[in-house]
C-alpha positions in Angstrom: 180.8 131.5 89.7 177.7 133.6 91.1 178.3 136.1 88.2 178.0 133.5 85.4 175.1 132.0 86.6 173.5 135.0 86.9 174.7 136.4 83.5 173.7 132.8 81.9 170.3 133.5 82.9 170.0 137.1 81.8 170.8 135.6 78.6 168.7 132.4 78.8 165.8 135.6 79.7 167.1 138.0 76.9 166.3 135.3 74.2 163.4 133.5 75.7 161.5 137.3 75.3 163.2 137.5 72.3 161.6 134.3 71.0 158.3 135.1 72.6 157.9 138.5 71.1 159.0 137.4 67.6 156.1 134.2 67.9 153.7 136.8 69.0 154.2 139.3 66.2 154.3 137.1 63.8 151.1 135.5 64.5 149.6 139.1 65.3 147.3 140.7 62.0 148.4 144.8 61.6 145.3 146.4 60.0 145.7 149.5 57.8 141.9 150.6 58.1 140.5 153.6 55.8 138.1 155.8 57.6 136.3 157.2 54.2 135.9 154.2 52.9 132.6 152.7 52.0 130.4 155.6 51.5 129.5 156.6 55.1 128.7 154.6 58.3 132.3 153.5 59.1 131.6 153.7 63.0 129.5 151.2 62.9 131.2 148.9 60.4 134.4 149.5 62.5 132.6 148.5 65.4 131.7 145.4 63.5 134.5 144.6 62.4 136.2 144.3 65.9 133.6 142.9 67.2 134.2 139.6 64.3 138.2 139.6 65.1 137.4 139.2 68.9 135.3 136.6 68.5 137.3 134.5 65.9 140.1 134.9 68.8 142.6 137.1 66.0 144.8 138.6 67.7 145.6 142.0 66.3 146.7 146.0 66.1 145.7 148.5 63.8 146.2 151.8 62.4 143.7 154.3 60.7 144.8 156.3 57.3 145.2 159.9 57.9 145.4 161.4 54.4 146.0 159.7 51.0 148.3 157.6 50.3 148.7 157.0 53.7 149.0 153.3 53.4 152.0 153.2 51.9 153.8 154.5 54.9 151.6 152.6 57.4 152.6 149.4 56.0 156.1 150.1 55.5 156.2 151.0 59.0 154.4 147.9 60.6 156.8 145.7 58.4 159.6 147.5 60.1 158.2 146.6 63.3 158.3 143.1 62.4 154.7 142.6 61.2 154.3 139.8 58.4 150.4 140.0 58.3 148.5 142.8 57.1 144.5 143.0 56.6 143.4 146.2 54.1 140.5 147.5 55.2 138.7 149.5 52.3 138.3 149.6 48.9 141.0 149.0 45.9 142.1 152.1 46.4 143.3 151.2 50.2 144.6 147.8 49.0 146.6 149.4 46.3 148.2 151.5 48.4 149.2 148.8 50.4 150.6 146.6 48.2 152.7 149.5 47.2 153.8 150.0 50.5 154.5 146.3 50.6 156.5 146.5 47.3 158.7 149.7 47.9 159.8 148.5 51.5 163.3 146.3 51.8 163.0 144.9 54.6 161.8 141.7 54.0 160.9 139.5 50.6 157.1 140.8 49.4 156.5 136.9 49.4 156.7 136.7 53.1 154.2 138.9 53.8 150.4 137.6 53.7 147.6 139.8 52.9 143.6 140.0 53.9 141.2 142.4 53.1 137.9 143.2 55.3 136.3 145.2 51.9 134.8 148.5 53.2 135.0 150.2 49.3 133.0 151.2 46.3 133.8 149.0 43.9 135.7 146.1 45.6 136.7 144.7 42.1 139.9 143.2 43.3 137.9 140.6 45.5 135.5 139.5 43.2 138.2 137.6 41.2 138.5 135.0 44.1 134.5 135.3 45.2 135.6 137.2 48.3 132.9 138.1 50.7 131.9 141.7 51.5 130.1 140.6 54.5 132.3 141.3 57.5 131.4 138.2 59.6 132.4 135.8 56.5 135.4 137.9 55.6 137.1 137.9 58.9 136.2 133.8 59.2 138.4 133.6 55.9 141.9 135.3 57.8 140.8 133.0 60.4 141.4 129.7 58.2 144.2 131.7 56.4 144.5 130.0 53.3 146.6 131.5 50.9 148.2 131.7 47.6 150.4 133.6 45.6 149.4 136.3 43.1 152.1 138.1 40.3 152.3 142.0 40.8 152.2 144.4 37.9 155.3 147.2 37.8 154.0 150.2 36.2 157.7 152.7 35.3 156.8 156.3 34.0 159.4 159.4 33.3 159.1 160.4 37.1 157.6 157.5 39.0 157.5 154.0 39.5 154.1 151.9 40.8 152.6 149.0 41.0 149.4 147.2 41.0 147.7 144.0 42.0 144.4 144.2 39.3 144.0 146.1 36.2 146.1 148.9 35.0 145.7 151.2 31.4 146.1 153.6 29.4 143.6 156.2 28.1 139.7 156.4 28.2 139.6 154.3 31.4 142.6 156.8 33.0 140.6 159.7 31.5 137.7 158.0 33.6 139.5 157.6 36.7 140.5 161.1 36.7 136.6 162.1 36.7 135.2 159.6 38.9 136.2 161.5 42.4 133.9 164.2 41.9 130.8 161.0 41.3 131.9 158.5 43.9 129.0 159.6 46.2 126.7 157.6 43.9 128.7 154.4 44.8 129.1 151.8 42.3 127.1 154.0 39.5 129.7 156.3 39.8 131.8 154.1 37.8 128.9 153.9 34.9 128.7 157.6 35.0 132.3 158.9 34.3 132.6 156.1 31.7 129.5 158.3 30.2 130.9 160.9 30.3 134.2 160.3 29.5 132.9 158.6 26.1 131.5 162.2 25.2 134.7 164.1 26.1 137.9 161.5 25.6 140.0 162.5 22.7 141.4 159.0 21.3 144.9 159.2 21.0 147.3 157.1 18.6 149.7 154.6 20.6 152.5 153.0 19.8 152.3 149.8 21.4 155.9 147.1 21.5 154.3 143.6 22.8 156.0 140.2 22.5 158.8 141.1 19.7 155.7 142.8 17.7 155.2 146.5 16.9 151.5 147.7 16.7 150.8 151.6 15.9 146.6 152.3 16.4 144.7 155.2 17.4 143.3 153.7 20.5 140.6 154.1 22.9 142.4 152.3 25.8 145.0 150.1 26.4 144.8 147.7 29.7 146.9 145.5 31.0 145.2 142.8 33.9 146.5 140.9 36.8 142.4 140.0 37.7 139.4 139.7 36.4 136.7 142.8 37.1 137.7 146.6 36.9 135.3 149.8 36.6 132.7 148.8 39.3 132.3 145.1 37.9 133.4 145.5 34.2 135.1 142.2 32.2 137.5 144.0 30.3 140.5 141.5 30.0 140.2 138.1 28.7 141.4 136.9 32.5 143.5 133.6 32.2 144.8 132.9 35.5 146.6 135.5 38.5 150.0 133.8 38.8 150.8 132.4 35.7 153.7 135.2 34.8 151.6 137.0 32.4 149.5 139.8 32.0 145.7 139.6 30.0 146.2 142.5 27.8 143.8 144.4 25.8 143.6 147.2 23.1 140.4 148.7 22.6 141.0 150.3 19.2 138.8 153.3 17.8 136.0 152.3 19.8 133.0 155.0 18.9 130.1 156.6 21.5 127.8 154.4 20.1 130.1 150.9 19.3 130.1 151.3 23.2 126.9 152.7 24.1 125.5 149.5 22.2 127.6 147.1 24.0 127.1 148.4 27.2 126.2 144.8 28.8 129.0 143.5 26.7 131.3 145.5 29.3 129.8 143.3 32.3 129.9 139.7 31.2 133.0 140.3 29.1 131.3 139.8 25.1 133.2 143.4 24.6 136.4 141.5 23.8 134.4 139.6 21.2 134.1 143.1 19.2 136.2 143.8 16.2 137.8 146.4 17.3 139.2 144.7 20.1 142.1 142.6 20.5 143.4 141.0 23.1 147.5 139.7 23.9 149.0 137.7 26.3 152.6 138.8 27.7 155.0 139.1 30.7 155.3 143.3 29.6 155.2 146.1 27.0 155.9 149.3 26.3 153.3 151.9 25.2 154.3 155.0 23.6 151.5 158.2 23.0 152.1 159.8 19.5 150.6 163.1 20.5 152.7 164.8 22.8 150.6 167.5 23.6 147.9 165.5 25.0 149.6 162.8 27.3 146.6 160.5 28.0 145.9 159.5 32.1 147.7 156.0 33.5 145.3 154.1 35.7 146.3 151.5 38.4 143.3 149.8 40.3 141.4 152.8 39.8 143.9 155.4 41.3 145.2 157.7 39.0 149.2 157.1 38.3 150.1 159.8 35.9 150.7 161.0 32.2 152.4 159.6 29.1 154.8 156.7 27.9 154.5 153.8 30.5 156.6 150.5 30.4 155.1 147.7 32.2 156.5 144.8 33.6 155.4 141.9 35.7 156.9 140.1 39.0 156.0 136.1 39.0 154.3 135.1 42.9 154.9 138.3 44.6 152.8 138.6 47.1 150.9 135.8 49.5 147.2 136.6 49.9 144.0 135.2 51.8 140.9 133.4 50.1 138.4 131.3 50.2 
């Protein structure tokens, strides 16, 4: 009779820590912090940081990136853990990276994992769709009240790779952009100005074949994007944004834009008048397919600002994917 007892209580003990780690984790925020983010000084906004979370009474762990891409496996592993929160702290790059980390792992439905960012980056265009605050103390009182929605997920499917994204994606000049903008990114946000510049002068337009809802349309084209949110580029309105869960993507085609139809227009880019142009169009659709004509020059792939790759893309959308924090 002793040895039930005692075994009933071992259990009774087994499950009660059982039960108090899983209320603990799930109320527990796993940061994936970026160490090079935000152009120098990260010691001190670190320091910050922590500072806020202590004093808003978050309960949290965190990791720091180690090399690129690092995010990806950081997350995966924290969700393995049992994590279901998960604060980016960066730029878009770091949050991209994340999300894909999020989308890859099978452990759990993406929509039962929430998501804040503490911004720390360059261009921080993601947050400025929901008015997101790049001050620390205001950004860390918005995890604190923790209310959340649901945003769709863009699924980007090339010859050797699969990714995804959570802002604006394309196809030529801007990928062409992305792929220059490393070597400038210690101007900060002028960087982004700068490689567009540049890439205006050197960007070889390429013809696309573009398949959008049950309609074929063969241009030579300047870019192609394909948007989740609002801003991309360090601020730039280049989708006619409708809404960020309504199962579709805000699609533009830039078509042979010139140096100087752009140079001209160059405020145009900022308050979104550049999809007014005649040479643009814009389409609204749950995915397309884009097909380069000119096989010897593959244009670049974009996704958030990182680079993706080369070539024929399909791209497909996934309705409320992902739960994340705002005002």
């Amino acid at each position: 009779m002793l040895l039930i007892l005692n075994n009933y209580y071992k259990f009774i003990l087994y499950f009660s820590l059982l039960d108090s780690k899983v209320f603990t984790m799930n109320n527990t925020w796993f940061l994936i912090v970026n160490p090079i983010a935000g152009n120098g000084n990260f010691n001190k906004h670190w320091s910050e940081i922590q500072q806020e979370l202590k004093l808003n009474n978050i309960i949290y762990k965190y990791t720091k990136t180690e090399y690129s891409n690092h995010e990806s496996t950081l997350v995966r592993q924290a969700i393995n853990k049992g994590y279901r929160k998960i604060i980016s702290v960066g730029g878009d790059g770091t949050l991209h990276h994340v999300v894909n980390g999020i989308m890859f792992q099978d452990v759990v439905n993406s929509k039962e994992i929430t998501v804040a960012v503490i911004p720390l980056g360059t261009g921080n265009d993601w947050i400025k769709t929901y008015n997101i605050p790049k001050n620390k103390k205001r950004a860390v009182n918005l995890i604190k009240n923790e209310n959340t929605i649901f945003q769709d997920i863009g699924c980007l499917e090339l010859a050797n790779t699969t990714s995804y994204f959570n802002n604006v994606a394309g196809i030529g000049y801007d990928g062409y952009v992305v792929s220059k903008l490393n070597t400038l990114k210690r101007f900060g946000s002028i960087a982004y100005l700068l490689s567009g510049i540049a890439g205006l002068l050197l960007y070889k337009k390429t013809t696309f074949n573009i398949a959008i809802n049950n309609k074929f349309i063969k241009t030579k084209c300047l870019m192609t994007l394909f948007g989740i949110c609002k801003y991309s580029g360090g601020g730039m309105q280049l989708t006619d944004f409708k809404d960020s869960n309504n199962g579709l993507f805000d699609i533009t085609i830039a078509k042979n834009l010139s140096f100087w139809d752009l140079l001209f227009s160059i405020r145009k880019l900022y308050n979104g008048e550049i999809l007014k142009h005649r040479k643009v169009e814009t389409h609204l659709a749950n995915s397309l397919l884009i097909t380069p004509q000119n096989n010897k020059y593959l244009p670049y792939i974009q996704a958030d600002g990182e680079l993706i790759g080369r070539g024929r893309v399909r791209v497909s959308i996934i309705e409320s994917a992902l739960k994340i924090v705002i005002p």
